[in-house]
C-alpha positions as a Python dict, from the first residue, in 0.01 Angstrom:
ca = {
    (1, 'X'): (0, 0, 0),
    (2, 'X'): (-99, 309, -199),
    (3, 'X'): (159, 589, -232),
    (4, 'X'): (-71, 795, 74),
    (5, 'X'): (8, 528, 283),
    (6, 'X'): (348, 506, 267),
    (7, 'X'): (387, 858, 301),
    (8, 'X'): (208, 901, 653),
    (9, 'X'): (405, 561, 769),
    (10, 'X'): (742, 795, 660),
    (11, 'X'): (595, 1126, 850),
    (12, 'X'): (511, 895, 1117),
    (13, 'X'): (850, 768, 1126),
    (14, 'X'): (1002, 1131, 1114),
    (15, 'X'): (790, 1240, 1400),
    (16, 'X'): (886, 921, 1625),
    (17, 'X'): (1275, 948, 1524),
    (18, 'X'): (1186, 1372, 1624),
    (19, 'X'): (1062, 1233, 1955),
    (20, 'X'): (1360, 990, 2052),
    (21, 'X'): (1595, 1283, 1974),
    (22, 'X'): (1428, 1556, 2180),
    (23, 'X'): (1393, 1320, 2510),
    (24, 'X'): (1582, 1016, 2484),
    (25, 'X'): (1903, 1095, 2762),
    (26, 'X'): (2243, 1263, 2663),
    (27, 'X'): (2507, 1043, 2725),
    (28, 'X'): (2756, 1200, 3008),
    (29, 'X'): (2980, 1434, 2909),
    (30, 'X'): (3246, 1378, 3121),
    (31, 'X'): (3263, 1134, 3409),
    (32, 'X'): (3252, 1417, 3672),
    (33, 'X'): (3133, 1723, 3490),
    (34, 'X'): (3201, 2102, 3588),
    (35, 'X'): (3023, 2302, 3834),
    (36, 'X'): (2697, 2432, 3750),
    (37, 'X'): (2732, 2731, 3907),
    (38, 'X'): (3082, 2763, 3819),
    (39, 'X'): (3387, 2939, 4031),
    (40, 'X'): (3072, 3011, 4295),
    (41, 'X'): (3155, 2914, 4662),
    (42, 'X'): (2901, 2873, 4937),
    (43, 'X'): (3084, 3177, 5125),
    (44, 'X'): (3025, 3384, 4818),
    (45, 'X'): (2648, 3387, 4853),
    (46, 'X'): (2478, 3661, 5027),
    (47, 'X'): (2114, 3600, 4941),
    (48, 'X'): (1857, 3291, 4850),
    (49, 'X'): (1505, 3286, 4730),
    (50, 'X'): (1285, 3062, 4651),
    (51, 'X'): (940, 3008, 4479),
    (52, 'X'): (749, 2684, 4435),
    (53, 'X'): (572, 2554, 4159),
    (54, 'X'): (252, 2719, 4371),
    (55, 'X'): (374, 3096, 4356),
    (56, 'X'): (487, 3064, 4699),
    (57, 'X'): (830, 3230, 4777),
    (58, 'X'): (1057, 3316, 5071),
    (59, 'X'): (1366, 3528, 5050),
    (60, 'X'): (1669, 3510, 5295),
    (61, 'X'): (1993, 3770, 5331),
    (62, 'X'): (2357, 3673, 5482),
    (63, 'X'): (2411, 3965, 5737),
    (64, 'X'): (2750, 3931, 5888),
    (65, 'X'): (2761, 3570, 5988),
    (66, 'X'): (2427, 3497, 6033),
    (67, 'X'): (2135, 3495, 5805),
    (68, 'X'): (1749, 3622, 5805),
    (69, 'X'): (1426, 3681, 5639),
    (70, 'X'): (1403, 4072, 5518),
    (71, 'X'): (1043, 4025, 5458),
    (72, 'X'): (1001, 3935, 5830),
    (73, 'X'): (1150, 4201, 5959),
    (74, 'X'): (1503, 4070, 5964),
    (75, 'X'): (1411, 3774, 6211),
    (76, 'X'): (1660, 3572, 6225),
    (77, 'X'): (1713, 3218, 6016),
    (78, 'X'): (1903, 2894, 6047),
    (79, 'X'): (2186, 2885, 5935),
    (80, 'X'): (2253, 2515, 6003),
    (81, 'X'): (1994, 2452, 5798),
    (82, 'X'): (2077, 2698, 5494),
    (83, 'X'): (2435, 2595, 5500),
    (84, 'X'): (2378, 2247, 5375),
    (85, 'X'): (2155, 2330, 5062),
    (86, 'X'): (2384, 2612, 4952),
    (87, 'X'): (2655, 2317, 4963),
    (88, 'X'): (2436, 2059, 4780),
    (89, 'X'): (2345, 2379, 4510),
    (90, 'X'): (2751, 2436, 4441),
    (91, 'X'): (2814, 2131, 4418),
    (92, 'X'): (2590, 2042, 4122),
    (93, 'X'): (2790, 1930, 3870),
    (94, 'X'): (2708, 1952, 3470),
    (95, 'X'): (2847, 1595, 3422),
    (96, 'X'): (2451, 1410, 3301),
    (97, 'X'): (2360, 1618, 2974),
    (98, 'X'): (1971, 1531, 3000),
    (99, 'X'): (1852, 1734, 2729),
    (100, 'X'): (1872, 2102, 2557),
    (101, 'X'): (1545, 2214, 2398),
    (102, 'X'): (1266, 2416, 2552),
    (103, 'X'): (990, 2095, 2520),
    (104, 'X'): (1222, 1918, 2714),
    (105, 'X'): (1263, 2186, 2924),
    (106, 'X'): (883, 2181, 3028),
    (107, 'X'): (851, 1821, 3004),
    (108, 'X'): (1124, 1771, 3281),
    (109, 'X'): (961, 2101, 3514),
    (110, 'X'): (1280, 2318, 3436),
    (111, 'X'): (1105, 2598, 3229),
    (112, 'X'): (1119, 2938, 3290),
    (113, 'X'): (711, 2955, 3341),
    (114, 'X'): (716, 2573, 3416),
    (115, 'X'): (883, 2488, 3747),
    (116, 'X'): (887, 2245, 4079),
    (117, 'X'): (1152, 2513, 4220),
    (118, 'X'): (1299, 2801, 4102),
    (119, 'X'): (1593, 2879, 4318),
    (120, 'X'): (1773, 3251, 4314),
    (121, 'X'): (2123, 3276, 4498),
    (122, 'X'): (2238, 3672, 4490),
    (123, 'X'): (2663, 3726, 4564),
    (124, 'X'): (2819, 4073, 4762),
    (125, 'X'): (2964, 4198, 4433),
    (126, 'X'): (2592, 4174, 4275),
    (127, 'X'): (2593, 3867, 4065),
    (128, 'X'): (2321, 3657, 4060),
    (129, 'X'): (2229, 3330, 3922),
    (130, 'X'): (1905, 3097, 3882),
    (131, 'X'): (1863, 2736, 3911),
    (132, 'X'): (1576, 2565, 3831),
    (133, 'X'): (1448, 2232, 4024),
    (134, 'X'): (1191, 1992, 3843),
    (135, 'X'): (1091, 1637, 3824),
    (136, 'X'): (1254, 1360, 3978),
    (137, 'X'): (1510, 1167, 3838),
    (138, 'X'): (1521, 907, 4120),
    (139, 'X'): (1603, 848, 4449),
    (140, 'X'): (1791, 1203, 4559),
    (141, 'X'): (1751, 1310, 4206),
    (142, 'X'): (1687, 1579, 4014),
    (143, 'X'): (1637, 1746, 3683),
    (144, 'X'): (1797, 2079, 3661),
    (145, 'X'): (1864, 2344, 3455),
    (146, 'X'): (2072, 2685, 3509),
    (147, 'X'): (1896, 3027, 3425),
    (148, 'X'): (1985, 3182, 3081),
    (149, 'X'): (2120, 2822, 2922),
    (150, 'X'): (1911, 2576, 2774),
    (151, 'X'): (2043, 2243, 2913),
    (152, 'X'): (1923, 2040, 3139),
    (153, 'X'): (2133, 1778, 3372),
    (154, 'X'): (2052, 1523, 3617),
    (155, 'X'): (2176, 1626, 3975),
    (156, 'X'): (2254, 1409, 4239),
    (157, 'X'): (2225, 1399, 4595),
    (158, 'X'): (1970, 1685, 4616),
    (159, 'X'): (1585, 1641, 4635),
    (160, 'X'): (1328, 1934, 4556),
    (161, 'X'): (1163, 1887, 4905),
    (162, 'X'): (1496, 1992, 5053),
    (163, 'X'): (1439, 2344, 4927),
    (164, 'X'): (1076, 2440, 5032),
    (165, 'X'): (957, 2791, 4994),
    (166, 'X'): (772, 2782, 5320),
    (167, 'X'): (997, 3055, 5587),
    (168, 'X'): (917, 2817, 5882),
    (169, 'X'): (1170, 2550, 5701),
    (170, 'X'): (1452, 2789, 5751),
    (171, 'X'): (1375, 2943, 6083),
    (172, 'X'): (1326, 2798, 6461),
    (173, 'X'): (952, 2767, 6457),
    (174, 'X'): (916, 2816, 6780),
    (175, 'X'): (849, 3122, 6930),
    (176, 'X'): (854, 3096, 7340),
    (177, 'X'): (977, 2836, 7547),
    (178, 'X'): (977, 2843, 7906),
    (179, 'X'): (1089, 2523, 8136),
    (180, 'X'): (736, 2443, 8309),
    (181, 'X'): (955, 2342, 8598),
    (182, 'X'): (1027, 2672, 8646),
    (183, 'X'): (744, 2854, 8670),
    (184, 'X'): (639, 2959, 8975),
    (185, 'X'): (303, 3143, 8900),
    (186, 'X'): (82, 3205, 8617),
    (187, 'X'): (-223, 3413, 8566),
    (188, 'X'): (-432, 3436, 8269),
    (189, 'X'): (-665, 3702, 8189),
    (190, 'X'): (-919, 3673, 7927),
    (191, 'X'): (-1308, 3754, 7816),
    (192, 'X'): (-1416, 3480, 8102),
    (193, 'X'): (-1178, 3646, 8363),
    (194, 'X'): (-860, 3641, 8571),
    (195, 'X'): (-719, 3342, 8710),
    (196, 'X'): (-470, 3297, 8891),
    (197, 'X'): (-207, 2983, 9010),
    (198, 'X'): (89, 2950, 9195),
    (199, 'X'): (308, 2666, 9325),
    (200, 'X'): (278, 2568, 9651),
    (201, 'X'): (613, 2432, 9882),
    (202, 'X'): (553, 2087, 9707),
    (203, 'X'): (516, 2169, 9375),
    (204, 'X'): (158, 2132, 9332),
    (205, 'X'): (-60, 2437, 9161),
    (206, 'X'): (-289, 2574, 9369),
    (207, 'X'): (-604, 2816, 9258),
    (208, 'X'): (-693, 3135, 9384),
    (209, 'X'): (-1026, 3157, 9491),
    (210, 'X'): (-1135, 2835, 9537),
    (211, 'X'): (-1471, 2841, 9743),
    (212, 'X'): (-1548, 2619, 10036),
    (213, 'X'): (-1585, 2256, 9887),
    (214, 'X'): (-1419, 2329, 9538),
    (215, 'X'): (-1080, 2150, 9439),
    (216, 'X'): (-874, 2234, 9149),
    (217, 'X'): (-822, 1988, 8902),
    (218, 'X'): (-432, 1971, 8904),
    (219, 'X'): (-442, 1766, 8514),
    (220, 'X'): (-613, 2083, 8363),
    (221, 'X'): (-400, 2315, 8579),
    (222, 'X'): (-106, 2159, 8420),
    (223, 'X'): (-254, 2131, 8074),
    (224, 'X'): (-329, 2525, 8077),
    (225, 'X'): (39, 2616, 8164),
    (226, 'X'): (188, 2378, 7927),
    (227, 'X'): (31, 2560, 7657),
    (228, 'X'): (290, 2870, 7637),
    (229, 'X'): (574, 2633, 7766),
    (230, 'X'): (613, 2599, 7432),
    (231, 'X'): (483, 2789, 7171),
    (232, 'X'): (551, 2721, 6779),
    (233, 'X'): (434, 2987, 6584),
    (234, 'X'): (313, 2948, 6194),
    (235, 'X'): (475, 3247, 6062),
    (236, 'X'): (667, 3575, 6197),
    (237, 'X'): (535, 3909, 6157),
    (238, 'X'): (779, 4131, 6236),
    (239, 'X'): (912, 4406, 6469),
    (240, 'X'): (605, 4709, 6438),
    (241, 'X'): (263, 4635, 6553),
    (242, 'X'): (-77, 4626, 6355),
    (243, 'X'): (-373, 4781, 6520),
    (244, 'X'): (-576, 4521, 6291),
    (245, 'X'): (-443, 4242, 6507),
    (246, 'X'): (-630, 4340, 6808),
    (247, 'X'): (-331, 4383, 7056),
    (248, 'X'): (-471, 4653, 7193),
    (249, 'X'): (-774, 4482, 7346),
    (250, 'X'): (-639, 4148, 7378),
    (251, 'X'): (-848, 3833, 7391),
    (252, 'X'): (-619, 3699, 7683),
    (253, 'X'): (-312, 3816, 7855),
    (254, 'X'): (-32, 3584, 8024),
    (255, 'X'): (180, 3652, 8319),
    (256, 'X'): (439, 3452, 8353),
    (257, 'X'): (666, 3427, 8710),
    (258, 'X'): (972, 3250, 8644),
    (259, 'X'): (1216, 3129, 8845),
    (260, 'X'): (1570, 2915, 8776),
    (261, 'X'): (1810, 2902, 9052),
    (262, 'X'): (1889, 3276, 9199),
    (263, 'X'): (1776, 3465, 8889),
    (264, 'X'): (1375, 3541, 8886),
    (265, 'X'): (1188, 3698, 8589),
    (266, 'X'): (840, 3791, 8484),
    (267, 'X'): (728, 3697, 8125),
    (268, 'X'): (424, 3825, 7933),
    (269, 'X'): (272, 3692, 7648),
    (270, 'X'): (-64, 3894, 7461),
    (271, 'X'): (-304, 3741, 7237),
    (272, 'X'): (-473, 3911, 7015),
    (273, 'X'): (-773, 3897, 6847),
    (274, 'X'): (-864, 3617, 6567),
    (275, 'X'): (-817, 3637, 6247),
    (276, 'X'): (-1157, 3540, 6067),
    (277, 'X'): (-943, 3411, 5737),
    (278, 'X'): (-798, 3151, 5859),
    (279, 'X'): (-887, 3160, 6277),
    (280, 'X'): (-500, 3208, 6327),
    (281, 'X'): (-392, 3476, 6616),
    (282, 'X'): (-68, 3724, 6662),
    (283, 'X'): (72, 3726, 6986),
    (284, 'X'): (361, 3951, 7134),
    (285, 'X'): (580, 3793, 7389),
    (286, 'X'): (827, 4018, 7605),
    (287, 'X'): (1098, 3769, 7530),
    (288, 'X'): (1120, 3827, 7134),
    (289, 'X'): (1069, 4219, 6975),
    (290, 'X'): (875, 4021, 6706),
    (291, 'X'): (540, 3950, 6682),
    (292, 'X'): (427, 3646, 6541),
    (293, 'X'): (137, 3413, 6396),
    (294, 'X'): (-12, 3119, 6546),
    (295, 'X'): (-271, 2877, 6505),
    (296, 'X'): (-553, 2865, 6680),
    (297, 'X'): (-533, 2546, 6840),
    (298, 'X'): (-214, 2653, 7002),
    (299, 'X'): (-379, 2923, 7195),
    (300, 'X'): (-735, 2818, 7252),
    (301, 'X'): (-682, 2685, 7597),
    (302, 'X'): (-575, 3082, 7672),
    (303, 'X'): (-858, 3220, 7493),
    (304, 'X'): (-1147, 3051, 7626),
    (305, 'X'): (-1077, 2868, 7974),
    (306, 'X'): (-1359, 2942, 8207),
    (307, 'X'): (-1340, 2924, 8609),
    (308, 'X'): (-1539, 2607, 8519),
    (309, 'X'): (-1251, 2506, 8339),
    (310, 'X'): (-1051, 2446, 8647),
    (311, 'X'): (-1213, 2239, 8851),
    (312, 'X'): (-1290, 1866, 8813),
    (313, 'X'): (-1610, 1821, 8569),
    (314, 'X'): (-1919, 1739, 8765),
    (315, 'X'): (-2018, 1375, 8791),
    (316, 'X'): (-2362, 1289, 8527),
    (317, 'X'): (-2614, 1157, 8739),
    (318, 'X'): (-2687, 762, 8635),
    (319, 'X'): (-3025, 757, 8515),
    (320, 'X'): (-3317, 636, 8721),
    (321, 'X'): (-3390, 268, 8725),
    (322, 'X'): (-3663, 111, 8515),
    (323, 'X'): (-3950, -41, 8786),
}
């Protein structure tokens, strides 16, 4: 071996014994550790955002004792489902030193510009702090690392699909709900017409209309009024109209006549006009002052049933025999 030789063999050395360091896992501190975030308490936090590794972010604000989504025009969260992550965050502890160096930082996802989560919690006297989520470390395990410091621990008990950036994970998705039991009429106007059904004294929907010799098709009766019964919505939009949403010249209005026990109401619900990005639609119901954004398939029933559409399909005649 020629004195080159043995010199790479020692810089390869160097570089593996460099390696091992940098990566290979801290051995726990303490059997417990101390709070990551501190003296924090889960009543102390006013304020949580979060971005995925995508860019994707949603932001949520404690207003009195209930939370909500500012960027939706205050509409209002879950906080049964808040609650428990904000417990699972303060209770992180700092007791599994992983590593401390900014390679290992980006190896395990905890970077500042390298990420799985990055998870922002804001307190009433203005403090703030950062945690960032990354890789797995096993079952209900995860890497993380506090903003500003340049450890990283292993946390238990917490998994990054918990905390999703998506609003609809922290909200009630959906946006009208009406017992179909207790509607007592319904009448849908859209681009192919009006049409109109009510209940008759045995429950059964009946069709305006109907010429001599047509029947209404009671499953597609029931299908078309089960559609708003209801209604999840993909995202909220807010309390102040668009005109770019096409309310204004709706492609199909709902009337709603509801009725449970002595109290009797009449519900509306608008449809606007599709959205050519993605084929989604805003609708307004009078039961919420927000608007909101749904996918097509959730509405298409409203948007283009026909008279046709009501009554039982016509029979295709068997083809003539072979003589």
């Amino acid at each position: 071996m020629n004195k080159v030789q043995r010199i790479l063999i020692i810089i390869l050395g160097l570089q593996l014994a460099l390696g091992v360091f940098v990566f290979w896992p801290r051995p726990v501190a303490s059997s417990a550790g101390q709070a990551l975030l501190g003296e924090v308490k889960v009543e102390d936090i006013t304020g949580l955002a979060i971005t995925d590794e995508q860019g994707a972010s949603t932001r949520l604000v404690k207003s009195g004792e209930g939370w909500n989504a500012p960027d939706a025009g205050g509409y209002p969260a879950d906080a049964s489902k808040i609650t428990p992550v904000l417990d699972k965050l303060v209770a992180i502890k700092s007791g599994k030193l992983i590593a401390r160096t900014p390679a290992s930082q980006a190896q395990l996802q905890v970077a500042d510009g390298k990420f799985v989560r990055k998870v922002e919690l804001a307190q009433a006297g203005g403090a703030a702090h950062t945690i960032y989520l990354g890789s797995s470390g096993g079952s209900q395990a995860v890497h993380v690392r506090l903003g500003g410091k340049d450890e990283v621990y292993l946390a238990s008990g917490l998994a990054t699909w918990e905390i999703d950036a998506n609003l609809l994970s922290w909200i009630d998705p959906i946006y009208l709900t009406v017992p179909a039991a207790d509607i007592t009429s319904f009448t849908l106007k859209n681009q192919q017409g009006e049409f109109n059904l009510t209940k008759d004294a045995q429950g059964a929907w009946q069709l305006a209309g109907l010429e001599s010799g047509e029947t209404l098709d009671a499953n597609k009766a029931t299908t078309l009024v089960n559609s708003v019964t209801s209604l999840r919505m993909t995202k909220p939009l807010g309390k102040t109209e668009d005109a770019a949403w096409g309310l204004a010249q709706p492609s199909a209005t709902v009337t709603l006549q509801v009725k449970s026990g002595d109290q009797a109401k009449t519900i509306t619900l608008t449809v606007g006009a599709k959205d050519a990005t993605d084929n989604s639609y805003v609708v307004k119901s009078s039961e919420s002052e927000y608007y909101a954004r749904v996918a097509e398939f959730s509405v298409q029933e409203l948007v283009g049933r026909d008279r046709a559409g009501f009554l039982p399909a016509t029979p295709t005649p068997a083809p003539a025999a072979t003589p």
